[in-house]
N, C-alpha and C positions, 0 to 999 in steps of 0.2 A: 339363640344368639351366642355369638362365641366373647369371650373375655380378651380378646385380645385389642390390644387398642387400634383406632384407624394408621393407617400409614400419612403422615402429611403429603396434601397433594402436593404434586410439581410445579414447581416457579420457575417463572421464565426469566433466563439470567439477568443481570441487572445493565449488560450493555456486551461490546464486543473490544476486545486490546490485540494485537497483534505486533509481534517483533517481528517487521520484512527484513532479513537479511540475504537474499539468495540476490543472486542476479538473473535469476530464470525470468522470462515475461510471464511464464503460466503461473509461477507462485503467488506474484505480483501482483496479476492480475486476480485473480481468486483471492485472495487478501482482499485488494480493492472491492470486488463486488462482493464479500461476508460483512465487512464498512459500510457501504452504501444498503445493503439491507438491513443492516441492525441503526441505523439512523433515519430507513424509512418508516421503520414503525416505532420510533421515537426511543429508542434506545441511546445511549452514548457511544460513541466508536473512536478509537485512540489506535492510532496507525505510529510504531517508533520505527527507521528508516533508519538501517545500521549497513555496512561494510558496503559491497557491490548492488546493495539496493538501493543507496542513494543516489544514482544514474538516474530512475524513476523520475527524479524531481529536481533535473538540472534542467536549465532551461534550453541550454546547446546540448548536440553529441560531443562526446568527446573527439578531437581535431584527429586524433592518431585510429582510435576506429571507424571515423567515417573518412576517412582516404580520402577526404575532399570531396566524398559523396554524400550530396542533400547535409552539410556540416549546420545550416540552422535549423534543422529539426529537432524536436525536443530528446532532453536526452534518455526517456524510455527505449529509442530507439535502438541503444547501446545494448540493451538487455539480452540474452540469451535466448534464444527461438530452442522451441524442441525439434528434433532432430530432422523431421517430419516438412518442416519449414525452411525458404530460405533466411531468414531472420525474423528482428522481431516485427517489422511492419509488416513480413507478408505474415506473418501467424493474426497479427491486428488485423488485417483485410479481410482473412479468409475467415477468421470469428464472424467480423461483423457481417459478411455475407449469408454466415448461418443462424444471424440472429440474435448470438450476441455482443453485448455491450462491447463498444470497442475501448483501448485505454484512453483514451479522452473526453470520452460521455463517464467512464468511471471516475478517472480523477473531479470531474466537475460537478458529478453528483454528490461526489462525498464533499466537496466544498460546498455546495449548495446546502446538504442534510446537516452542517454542521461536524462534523469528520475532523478530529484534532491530529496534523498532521506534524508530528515532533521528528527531524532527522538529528543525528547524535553527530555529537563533537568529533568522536574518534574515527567512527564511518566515515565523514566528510573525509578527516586526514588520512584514512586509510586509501582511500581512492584521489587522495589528492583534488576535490575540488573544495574550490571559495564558499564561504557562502554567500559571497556575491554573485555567485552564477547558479544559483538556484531561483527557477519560477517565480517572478510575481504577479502571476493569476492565481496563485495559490495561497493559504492561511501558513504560511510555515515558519515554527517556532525552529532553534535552532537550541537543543540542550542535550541533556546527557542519563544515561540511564536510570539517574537517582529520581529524574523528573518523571519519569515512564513506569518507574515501581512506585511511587508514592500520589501520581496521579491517574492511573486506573481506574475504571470503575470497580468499584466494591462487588465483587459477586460477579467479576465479568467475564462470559465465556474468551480462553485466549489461545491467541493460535501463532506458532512459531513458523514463520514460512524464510 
């Protein structure tokens, strides 16, 4: 028997926090579904929504990006498609075609799983919207970074997208 002490096993982190700040749909998107799995198996998941990622969670596109094209679709649509795609609903179609989730089953599961969805003050004015034109089918707090570093989960895996 050797003298050495055991190693502590692995824990499983105490929930999931993520800074969206990109206007990519892939980042967005991946953020959204690492949230909806760390609150399906009862984890805490805390989504902060800063700069060009709060498009995500307007409830319009922006008037000047959708040229008067489809202008009441939500405003994830705004988002950045990879290269690959011609935007971001065809990058959402052709997911969902291969199975998966599309952004609208992700945003509503993280609302269903309990998903704390905070967009920041500054984000908002950086892209210039209200936050009167942000979703209300969604839980969404409207504060500022201090809220996002002091309300974490404790021990929680975090991912900067």
């Amino acid at each position: 028997m050797s003298d050495k002490p055991l190693a502590p096993a692995p824990t499983a982190p105490n929930g999931f926090s993520a800074v969206v700040l990109s206007n990519s749909y892939e980042k967005v998107h991946y953020a959204l579904l690492l949230a909806s799995a760390a609150a399906a198996i009862g984890k805490p998941s805390v989504l902060f929504f800063s700069m060009g990622a709060c498009r995500t969670l307007a409830a319009q596109r922006n008037e000047a990006q959708a040229a008067g094209n489809n202008l009441d679709a939500p405003g994830w649509h705004d988002l950045a498609a990879e290269p690959r795609f011609l935007d971001a609903l065809d990058q959402d179609t052709q997911y969902k075609a291969r199975g998966i989730a599309d952004m609208e089953t992700l945003l509503s599961a993280c609302a269903a799983l309990g998903t704390r969805f905070i967009v920041c003050e500054t984000g908002l004015r950086s892209i210039d919207l209200a936050e009167d034109a942000l979703r209300a089918d969604l839980p969404i707090e409207v504060a500022g970074a201090v809220t996002w570093l002091t309300e974490s989960p404790v021990g929680a895996t975090t991912l900067l997208a």
